[in-house]
VOVEX-836208 format. One line per 8 residues: number of its first residue (from 1); their letters; for each residue x, y, z of N, C-alpha, C. Coordinates in nm, 2 decimals. Layout:
NUM> A> X,Y,Z,X,Y,Z,X,Y,Z; ...;
***
This chain:
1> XXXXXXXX> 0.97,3.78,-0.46,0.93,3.77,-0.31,0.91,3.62,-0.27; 0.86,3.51,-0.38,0.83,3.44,-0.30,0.95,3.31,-0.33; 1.03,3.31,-0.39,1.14,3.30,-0.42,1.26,3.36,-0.25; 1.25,3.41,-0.24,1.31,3.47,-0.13,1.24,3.40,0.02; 1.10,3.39,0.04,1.02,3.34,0.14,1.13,3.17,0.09; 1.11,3.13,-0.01,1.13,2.94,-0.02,1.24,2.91,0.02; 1.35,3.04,0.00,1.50,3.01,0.06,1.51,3.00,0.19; 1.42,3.08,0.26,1.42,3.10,0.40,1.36,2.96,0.53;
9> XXXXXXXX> 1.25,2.89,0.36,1.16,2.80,0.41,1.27,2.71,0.39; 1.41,2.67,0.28,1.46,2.59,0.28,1.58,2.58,0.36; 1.60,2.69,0.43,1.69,2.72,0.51,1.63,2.64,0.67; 1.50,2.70,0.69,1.46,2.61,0.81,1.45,2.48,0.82; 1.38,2.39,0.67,1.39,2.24,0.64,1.55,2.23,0.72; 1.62,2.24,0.61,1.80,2.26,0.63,1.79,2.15,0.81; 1.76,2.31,0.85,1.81,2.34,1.03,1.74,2.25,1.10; 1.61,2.24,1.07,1.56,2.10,1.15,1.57,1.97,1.12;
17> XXXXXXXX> 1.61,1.90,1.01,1.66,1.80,0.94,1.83,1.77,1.03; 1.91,1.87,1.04,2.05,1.84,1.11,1.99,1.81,1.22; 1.91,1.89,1.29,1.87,1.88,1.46,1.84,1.75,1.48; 1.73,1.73,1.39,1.70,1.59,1.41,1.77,1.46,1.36; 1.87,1.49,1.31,1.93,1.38,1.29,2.04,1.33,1.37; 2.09,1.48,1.47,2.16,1.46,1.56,2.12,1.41,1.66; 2.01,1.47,1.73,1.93,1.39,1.84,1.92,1.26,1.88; 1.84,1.20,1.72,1.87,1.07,1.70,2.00,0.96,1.73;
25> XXXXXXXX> 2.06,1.06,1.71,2.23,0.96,1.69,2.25,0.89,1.82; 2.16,0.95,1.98,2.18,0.96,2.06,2.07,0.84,2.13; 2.01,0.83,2.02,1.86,0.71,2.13,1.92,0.56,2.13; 2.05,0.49,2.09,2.10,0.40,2.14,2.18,0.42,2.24; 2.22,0.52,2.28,2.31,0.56,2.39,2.17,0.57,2.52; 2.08,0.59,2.52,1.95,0.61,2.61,1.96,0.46,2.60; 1.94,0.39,2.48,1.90,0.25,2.53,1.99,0.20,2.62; 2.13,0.18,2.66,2.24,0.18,2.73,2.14,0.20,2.88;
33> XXXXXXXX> 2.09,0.29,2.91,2.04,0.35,3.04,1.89,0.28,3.08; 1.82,0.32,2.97,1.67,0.24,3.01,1.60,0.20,2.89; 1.48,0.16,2.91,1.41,0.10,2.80,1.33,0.20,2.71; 1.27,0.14,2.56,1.25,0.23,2.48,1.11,0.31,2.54; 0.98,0.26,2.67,0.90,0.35,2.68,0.92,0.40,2.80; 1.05,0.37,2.88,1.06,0.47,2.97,1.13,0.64,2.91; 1.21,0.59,2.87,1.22,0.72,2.77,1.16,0.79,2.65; 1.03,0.72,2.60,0.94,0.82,2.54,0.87,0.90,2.70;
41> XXXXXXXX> 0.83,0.80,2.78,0.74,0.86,2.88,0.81,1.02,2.96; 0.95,1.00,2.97,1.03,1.07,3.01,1.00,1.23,2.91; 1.05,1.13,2.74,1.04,1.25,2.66,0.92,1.37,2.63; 0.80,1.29,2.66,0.69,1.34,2.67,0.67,1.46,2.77; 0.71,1.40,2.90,0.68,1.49,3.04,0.83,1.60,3.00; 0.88,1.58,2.93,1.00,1.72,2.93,0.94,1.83,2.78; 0.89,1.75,2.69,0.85,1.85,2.56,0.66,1.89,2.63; 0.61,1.84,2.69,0.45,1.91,2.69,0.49,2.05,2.78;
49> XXXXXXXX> 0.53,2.08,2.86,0.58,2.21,2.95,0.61,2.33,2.78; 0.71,2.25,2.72,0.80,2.38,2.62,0.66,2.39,2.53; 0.56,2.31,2.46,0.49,2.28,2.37,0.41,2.42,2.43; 0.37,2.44,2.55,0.29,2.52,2.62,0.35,2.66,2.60; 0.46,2.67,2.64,0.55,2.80,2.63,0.53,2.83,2.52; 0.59,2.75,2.36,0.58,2.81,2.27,0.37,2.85,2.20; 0.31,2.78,2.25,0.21,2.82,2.22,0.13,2.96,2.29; 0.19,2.98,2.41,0.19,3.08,2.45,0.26,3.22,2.41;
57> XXXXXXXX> 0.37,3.16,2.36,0.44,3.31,2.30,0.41,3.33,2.18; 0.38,3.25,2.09,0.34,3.22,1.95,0.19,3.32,1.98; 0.06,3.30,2.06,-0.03,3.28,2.02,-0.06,3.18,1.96; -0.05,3.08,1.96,-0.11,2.93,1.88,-0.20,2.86,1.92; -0.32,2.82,1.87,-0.39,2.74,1.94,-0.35,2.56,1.96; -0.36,2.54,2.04,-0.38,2.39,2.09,-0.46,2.32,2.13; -0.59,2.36,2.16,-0.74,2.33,2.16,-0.78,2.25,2.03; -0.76,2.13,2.02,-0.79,2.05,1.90,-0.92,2.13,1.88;
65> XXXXXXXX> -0.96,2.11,1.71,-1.07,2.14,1.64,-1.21,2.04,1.63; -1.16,1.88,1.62,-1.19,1.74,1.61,-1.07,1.71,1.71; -1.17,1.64,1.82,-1.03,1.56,1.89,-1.02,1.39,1.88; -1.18,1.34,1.81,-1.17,1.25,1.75,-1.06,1.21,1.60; -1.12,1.30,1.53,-0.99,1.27,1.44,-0.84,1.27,1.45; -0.86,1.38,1.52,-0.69,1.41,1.57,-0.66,1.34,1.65; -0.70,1.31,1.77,-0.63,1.11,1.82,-0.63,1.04,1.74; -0.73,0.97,1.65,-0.70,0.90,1.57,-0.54,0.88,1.47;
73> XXXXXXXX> -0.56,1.00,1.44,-0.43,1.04,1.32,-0.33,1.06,1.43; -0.32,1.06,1.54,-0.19,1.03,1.65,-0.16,0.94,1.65; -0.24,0.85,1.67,-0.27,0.66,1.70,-0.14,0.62,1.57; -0.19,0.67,1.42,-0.13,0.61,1.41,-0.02,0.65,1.32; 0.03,0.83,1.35,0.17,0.85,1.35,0.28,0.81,1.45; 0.17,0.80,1.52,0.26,0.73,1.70,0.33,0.57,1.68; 0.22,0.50,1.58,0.25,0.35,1.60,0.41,0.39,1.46; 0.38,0.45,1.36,0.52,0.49,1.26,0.62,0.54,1.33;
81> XXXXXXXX> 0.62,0.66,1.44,0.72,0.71,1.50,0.80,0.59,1.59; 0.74,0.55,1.68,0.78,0.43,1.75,0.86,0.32,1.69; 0.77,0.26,1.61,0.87,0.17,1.52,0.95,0.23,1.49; 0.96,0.31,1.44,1.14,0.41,1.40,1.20,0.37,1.55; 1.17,0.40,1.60,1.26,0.46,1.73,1.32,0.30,1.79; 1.21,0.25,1.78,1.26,0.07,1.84,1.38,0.02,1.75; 1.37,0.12,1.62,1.47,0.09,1.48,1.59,0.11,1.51; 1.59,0.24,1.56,1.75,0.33,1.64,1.79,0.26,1.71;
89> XXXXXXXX> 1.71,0.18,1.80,1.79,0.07,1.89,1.88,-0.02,1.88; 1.87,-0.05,1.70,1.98,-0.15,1.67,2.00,-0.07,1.55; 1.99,-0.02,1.45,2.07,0.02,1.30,2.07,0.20,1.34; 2.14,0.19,1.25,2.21,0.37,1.21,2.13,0.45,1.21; 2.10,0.59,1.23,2.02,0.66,1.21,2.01,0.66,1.04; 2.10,0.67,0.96,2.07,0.68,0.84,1.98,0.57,0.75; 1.97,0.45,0.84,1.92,0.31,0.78,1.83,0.33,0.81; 1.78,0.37,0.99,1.65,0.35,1.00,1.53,0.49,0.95;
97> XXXXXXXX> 1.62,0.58,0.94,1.54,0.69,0.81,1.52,0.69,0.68; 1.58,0.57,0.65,1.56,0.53,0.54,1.39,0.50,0.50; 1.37,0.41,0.61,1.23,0.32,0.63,1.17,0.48,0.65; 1.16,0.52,0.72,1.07,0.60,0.80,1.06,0.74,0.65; 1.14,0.80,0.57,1.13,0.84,0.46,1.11,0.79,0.36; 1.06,0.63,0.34,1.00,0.60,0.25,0.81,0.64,0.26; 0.80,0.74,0.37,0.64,0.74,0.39,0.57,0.79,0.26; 0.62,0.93,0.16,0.60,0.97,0.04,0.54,0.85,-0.03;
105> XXXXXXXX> 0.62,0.73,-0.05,0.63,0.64,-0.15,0.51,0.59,-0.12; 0.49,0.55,0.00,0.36,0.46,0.08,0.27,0.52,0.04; 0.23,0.66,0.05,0.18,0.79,0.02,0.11,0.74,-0.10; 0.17,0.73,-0.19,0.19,0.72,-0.32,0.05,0.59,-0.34; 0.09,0.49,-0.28,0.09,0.38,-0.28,-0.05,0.36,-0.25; -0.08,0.37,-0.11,-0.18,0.41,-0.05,-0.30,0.52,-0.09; -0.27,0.59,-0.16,-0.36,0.67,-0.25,-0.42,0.62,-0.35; -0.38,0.47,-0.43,-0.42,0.41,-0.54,-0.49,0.31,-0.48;
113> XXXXXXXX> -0.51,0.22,-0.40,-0.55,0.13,-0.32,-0.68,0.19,-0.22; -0.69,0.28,-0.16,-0.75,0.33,-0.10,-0.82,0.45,-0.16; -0.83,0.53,-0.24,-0.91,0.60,-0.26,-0.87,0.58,-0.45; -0.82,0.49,-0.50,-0.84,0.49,-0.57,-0.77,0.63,-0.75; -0.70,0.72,-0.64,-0.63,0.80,-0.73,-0.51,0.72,-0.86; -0.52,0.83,-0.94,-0.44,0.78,-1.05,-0.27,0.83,-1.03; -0.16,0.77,-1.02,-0.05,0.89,-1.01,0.01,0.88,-1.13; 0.00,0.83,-1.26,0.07,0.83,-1.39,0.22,0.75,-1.38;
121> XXXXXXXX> 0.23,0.79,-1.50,0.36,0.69,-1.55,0.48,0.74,-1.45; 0.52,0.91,-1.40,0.62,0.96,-1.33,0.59,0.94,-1.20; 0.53,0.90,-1.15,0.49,0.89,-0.99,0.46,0.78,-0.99; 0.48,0.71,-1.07,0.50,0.51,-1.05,0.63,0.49,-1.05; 0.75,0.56,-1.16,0.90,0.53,-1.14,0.90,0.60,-1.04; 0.89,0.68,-1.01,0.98,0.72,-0.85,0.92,0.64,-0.69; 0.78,0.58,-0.73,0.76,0.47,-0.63,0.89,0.37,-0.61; 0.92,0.30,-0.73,1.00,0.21,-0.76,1.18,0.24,-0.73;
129> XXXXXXXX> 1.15,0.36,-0.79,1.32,0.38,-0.77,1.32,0.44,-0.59; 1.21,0.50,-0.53,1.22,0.50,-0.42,1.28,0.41,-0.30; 1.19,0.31,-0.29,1.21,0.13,-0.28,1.35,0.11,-0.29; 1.39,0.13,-0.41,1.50,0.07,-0.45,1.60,0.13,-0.36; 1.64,0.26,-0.35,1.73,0.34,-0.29,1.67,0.30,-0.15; 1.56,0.23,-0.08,1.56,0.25,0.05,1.62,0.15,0.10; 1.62,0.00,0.01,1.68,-0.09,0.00,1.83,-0.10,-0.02; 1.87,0.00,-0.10,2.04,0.02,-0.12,2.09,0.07,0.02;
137> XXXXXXXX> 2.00,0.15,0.12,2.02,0.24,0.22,2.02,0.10,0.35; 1.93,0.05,0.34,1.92,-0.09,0.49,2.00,-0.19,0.45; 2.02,-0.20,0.33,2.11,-0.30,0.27,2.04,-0.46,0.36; 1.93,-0.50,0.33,1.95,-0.61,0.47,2.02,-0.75,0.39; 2.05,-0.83,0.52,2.11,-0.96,0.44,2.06,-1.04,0.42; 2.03,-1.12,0.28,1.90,-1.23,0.28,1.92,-1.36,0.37; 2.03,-1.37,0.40,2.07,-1.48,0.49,2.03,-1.46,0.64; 2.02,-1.29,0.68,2.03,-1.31,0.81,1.89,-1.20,0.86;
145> XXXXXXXX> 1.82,-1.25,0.72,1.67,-1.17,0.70,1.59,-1.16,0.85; 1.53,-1.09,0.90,1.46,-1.09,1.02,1.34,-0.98,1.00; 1.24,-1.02,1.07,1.14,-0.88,1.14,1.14,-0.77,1.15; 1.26,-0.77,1.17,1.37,-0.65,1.26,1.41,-0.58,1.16; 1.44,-0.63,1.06,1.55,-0.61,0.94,1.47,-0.51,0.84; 1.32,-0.53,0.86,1.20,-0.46,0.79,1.12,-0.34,0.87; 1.15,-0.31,1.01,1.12,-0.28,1.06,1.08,-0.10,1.01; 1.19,-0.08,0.99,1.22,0.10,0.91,1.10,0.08,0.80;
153> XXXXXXXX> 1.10,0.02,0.76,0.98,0.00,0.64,0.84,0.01,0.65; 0.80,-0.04,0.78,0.64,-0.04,0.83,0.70,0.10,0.91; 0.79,0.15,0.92,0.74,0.29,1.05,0.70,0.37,0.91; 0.77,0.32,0.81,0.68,0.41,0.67,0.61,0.45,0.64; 0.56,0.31,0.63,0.39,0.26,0.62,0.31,0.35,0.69; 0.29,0.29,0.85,0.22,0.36,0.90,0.25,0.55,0.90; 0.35,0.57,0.90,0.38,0.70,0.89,0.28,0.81,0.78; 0.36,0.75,0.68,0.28,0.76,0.51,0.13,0.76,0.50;
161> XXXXXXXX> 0.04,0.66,0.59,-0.10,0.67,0.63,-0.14,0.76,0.73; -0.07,0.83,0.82,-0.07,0.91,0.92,-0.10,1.08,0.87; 0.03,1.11,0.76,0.01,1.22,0.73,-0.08,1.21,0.58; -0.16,1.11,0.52,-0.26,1.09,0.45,-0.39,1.12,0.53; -0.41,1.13,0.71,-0.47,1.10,0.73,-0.50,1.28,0.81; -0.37,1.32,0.78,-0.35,1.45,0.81,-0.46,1.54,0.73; -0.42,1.57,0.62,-0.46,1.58,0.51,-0.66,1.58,0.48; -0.67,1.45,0.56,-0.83,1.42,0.50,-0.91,1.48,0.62;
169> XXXXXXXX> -0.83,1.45,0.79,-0.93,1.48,0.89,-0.86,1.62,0.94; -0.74,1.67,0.94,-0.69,1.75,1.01,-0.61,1.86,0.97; -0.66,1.91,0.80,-0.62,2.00,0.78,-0.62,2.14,0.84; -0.72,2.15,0.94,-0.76,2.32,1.03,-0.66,2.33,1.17; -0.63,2.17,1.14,-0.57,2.20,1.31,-0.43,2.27,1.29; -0.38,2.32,1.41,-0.29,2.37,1.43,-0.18,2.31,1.39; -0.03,2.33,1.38,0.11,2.23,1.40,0.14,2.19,1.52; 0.09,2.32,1.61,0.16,2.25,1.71,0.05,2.19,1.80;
177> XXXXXXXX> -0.04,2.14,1.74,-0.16,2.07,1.84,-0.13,1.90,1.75; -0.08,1.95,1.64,-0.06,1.79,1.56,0.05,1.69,1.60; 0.17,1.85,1.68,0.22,1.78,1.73,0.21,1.72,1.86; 0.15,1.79,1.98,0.13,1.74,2.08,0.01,1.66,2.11; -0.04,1.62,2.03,-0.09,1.48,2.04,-0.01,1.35,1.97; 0.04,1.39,1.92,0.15,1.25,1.88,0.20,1.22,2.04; 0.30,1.38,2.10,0.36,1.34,2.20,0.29,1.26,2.30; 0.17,1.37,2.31,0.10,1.27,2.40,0.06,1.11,2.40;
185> XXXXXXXX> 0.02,1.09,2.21,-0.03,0.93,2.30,0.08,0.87,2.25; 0.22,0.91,2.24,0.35,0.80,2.26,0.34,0.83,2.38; 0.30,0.92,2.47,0.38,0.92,2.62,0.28,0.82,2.68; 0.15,0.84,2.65,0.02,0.75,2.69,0.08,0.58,2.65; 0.10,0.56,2.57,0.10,0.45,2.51,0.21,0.36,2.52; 0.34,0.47,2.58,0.45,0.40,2.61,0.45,0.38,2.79; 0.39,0.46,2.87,0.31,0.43,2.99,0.26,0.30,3.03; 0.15,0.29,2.94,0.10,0.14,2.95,0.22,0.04,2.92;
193> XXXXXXXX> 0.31,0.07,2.82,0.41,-0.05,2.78,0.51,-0.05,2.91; 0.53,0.05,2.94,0.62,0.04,3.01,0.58,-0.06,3.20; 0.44,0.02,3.20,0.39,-0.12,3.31,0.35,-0.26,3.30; 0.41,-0.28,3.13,0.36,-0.40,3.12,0.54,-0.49,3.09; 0.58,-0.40,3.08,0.78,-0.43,3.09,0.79,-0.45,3.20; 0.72,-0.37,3.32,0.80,-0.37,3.44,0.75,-0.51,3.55; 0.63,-0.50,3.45,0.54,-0.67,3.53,0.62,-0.78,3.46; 0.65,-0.81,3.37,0.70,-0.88,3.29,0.87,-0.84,3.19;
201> XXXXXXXX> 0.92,-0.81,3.29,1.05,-0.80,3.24,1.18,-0.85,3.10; 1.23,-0.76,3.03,1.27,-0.85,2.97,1.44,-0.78,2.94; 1.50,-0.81,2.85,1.65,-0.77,2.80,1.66,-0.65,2.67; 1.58,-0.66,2.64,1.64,-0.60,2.55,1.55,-0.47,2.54; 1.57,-0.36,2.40,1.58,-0.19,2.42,1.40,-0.16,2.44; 1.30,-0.32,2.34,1.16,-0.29,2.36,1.07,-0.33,2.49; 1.20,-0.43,2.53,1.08,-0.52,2.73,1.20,-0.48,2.85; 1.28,-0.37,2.81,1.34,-0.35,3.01,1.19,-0.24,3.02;
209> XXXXXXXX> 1.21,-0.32,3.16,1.14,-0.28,3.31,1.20,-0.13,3.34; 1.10,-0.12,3.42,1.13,0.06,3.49,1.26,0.03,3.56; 1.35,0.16,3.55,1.50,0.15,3.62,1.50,0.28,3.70; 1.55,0.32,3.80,1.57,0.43,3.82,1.61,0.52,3.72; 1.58,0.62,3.67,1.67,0.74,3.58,1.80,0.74,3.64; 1.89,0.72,3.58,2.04,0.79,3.60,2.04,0.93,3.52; 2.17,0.98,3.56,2.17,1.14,3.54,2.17,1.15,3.38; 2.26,1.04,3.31,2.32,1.05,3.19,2.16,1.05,3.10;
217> XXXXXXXX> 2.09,0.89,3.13,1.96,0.89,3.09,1.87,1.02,3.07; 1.89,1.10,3.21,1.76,1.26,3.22,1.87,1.35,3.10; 1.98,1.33,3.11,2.02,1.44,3.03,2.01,1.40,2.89; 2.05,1.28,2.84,2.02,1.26,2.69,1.89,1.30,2.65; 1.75,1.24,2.73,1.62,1.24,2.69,1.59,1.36,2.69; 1.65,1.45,2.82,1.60,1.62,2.78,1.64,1.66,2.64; 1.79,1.63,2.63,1.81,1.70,2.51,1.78,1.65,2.37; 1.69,1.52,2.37,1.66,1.48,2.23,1.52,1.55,2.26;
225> XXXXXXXX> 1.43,1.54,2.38,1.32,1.64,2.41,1.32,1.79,2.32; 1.43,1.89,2.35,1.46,2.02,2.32,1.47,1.98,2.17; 1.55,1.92,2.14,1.60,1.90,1.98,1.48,1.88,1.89; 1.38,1.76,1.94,1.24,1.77,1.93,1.17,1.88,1.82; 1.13,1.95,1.98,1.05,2.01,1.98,1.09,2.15,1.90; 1.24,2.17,1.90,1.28,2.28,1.83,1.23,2.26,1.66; 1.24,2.14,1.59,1.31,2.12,1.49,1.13,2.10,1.47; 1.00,2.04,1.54,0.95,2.06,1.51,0.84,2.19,1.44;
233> XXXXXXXX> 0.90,2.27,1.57,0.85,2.42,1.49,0.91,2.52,1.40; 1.03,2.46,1.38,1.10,2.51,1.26,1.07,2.42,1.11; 1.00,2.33,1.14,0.95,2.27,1.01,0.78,2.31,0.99; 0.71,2.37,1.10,0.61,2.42,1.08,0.62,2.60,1.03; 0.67,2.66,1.05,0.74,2.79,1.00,0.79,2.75,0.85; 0.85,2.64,0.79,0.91,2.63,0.64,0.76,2.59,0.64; 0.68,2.54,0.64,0.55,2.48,0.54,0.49,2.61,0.60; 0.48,2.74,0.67,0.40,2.82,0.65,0.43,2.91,0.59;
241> XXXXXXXX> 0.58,2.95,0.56,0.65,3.10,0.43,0.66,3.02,0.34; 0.67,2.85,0.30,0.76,2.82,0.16,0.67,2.73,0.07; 0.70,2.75,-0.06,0.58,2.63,-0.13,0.61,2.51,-0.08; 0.50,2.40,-0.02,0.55,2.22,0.03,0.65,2.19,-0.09; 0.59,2.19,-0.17,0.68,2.12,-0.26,0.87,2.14,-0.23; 0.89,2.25,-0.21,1.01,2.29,-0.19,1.10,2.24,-0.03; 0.99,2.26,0.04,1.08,2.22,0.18,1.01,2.07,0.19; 0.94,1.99,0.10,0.97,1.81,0.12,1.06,1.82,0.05;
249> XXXXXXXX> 1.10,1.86,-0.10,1.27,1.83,-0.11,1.37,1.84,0.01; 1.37,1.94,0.04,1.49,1.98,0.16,1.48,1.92,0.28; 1.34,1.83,0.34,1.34,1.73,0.41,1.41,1.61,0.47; 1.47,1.57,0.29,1.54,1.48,0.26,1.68,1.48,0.29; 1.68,1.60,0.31,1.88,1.64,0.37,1.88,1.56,0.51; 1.75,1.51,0.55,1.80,1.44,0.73,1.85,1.32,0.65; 1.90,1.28,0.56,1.98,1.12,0.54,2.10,1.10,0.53; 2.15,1.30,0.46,2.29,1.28,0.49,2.32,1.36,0.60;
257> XXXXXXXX> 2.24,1.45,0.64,2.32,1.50,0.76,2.34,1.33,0.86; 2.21,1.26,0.85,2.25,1.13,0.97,2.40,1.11,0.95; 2.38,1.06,0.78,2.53,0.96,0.73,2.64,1.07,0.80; 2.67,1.19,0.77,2.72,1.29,0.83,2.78,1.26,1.00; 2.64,1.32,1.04,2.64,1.28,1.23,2.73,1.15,1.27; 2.69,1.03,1.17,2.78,0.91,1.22,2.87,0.93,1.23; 2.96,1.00,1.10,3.13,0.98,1.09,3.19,1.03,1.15; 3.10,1.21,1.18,3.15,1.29,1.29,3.16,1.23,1.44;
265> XXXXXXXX> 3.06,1.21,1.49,3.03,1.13,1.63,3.11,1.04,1.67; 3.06,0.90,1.53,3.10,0.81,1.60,3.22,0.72,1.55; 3.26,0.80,1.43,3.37,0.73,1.34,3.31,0.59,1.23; 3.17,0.62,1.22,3.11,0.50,1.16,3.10,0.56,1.01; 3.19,0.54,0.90,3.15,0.55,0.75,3.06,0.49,0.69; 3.03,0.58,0.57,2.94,0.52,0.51,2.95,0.48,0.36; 2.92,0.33,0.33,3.01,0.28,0.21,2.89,0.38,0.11; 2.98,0.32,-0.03,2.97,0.34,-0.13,2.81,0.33,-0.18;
273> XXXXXXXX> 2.73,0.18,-0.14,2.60,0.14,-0.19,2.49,0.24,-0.05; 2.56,0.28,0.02,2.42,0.37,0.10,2.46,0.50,0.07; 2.52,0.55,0.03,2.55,0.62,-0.01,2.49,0.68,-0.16; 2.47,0.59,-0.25,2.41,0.59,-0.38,2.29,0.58,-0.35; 2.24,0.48,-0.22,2.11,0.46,-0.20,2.04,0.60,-0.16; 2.13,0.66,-0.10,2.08,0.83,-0.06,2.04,0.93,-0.15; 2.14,0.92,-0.26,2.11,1.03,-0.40,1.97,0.94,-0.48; 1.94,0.83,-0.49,1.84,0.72,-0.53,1.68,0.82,-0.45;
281> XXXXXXXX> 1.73,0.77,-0.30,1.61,0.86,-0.20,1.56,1.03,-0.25; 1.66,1.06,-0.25,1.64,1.21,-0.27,1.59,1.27,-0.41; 1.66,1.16,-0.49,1.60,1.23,-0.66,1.48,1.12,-0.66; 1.39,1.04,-0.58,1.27,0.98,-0.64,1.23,1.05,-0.57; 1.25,1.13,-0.43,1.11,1.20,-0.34,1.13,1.35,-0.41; 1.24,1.41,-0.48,1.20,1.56,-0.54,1.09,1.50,-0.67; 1.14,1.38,-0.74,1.09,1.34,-0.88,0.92,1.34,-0.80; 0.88,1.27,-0.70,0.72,1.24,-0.61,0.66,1.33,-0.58;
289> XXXXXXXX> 0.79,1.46,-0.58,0.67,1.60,-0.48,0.68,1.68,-0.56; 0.76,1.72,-0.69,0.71,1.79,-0.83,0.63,1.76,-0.90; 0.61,1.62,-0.94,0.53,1.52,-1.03,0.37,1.57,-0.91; 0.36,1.55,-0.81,0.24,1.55,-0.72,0.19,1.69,-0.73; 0.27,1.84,-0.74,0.26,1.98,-0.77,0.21,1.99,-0.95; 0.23,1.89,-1.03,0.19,1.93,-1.14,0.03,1.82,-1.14; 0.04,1.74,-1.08,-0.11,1.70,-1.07,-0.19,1.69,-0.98; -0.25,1.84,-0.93,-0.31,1.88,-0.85,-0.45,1.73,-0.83;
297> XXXXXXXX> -0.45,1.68,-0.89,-0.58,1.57,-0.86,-0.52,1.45,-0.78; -0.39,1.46,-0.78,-0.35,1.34,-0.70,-0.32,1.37,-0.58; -0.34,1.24,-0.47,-0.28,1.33,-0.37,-0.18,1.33,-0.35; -0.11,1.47,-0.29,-0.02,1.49,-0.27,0.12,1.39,-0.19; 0.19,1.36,-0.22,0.27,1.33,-0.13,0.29,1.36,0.01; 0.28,1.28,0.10,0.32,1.38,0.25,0.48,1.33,0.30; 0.50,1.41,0.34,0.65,1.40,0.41,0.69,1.41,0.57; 0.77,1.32,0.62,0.79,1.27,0.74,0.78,1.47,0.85;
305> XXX> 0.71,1.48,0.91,0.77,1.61,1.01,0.73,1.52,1.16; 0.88,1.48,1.18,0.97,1.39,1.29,0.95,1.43,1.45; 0.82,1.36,1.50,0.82,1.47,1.64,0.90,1.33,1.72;
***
């Protein structure tokens, strides 16, 4: 039986991992139209309406339990999500998931430094070989090293501390109240940025100013909105029929569906070394979240669920 529940839970991973990797493929085409917090602000006001609906048909609560903690742990999934997204503005979906799927490793990382856990000799190589494959994946050039170029790496970071922080303050709350506070204070948060773009103007995808919406703009942001919010409750349905351990492996399929999306979309291949860097990703985060299942004292690995 429960064998049959993990297929079903790996079948949803699967389906929201494609969604979301397609949606994505689409937030440099938004940048084209307007800037990165007029279109969170946008995205926000189109997913809180559906967030409502499905909690209403669901029965789900949404009434945070702690709304101190749970802002907090928004604060700062919000500041990892974002960086991703500023990421999409210039590199591939597959590169900048790269960064943002290294959150496990951080996980990892952050568990020994902060509280001090032990993860053994097998959950130290797959830290490393993690890294490594995330590095084969952004490939950056040491010549033409930048900020920018590390950027996928800190949405990690913070990411990686986010759902650590899940874990310690906000295990009772709901999914879909964990998620709509993220939306919210990216919508909050991109609000303020956005009046601080529109006073102070700039060029590029993190300082344009408020623009009118064009049509193309409302329709992309709806539909990375829907794609959202779908993919988010289909990854809360796999962690509630499947063992975690099973659907964070299947998580990992959003690196090739991205590499996938590109070739299909946009005719953009994917060489040989990101490619290797992907099988690298995938066999150190299954090696992170079986190794984490046999030693129940450590903490567990958390894994990216992409609102």
């Amino acid at each position: 039986m429960q064998s049959g529940h993990n297929m079903a839970a790996a079948g949803l991973a699967l389906a929201a991992s494609a969604i979301l990797s397609f949606i994505d493929n689409f937030v440099a085409a938004v940048g084209q139209e307007a800037g990165l917090w007029q279109f969170h602000v946008f995205r926000t006001l189109f997913a809180i309406p559906m967030f409502l609906a499905i909690a209403l048909a669901t029965r789900t609560r949404l009434r945070p339990l702690g709304l101190k903690k749970l802002a907090g742990r928004s604060l700062v999934v919000s500041a990892g999500l974002l960086i991703y997204f500023a990421a999409l503005g210039t590199l591939p979906v597959a590169q900048a998931g790269a960064g943002l799927f290294s959150a496990p490793l951080w996980v990892a990382i952050l568990s020994v430094v902060i509280f001090g856990h032990r993860l053994g000799f097998t959950r130290w190589i797959a830290v490393f070989v993690g890294f490594a494959g995330a590095l084969m994946l952004l490939q950056p050039d040491p010549n033409t090293l930048t900020v920018m170029s590390l950027l996928p790496l800190a949405a990690g970071l913070f990411y990686g501390l986010g759902m650590m922080l899940t874990g310690i303050w906000c295990v009772q709350e709901s999914p879909l109240s964990l998620a709509l506070g993220v939306f919210l204070t990216i919508g909050i948060a991109s609000l303020v940025m956005l009046s601080v773009t529109t006073a102070l103007p700039g060029d590029t995808f993190l300082t344009a100013p408020w623009v009118t919406p064009t049509p193309r703009f409302l329709w992309l942001t709806l539909v990375q909105a829907i794609g959202a919010v779908i993919a988010v409750t289909l990854i809360a349905q796999a962690y509630r029929t499947g063992a975690p351990a099973v659907v964070a492996v299947f998580e990992y399929s959003f690196l090739i569906f991205a590499s996938l999306w590109s070739i299909l979309l946009w005719g953009i291949p994917t060489n040989a070394l990101a490619i290797a860097g992907i099988a690298v990703i995938l066999s150190a985060g299954s090696l992170m979240t079986f190794a984490g299942r046999k030693r129940p004292d450590a903490l567990t690995p958390a894994t990216p669920d992409k609102t």
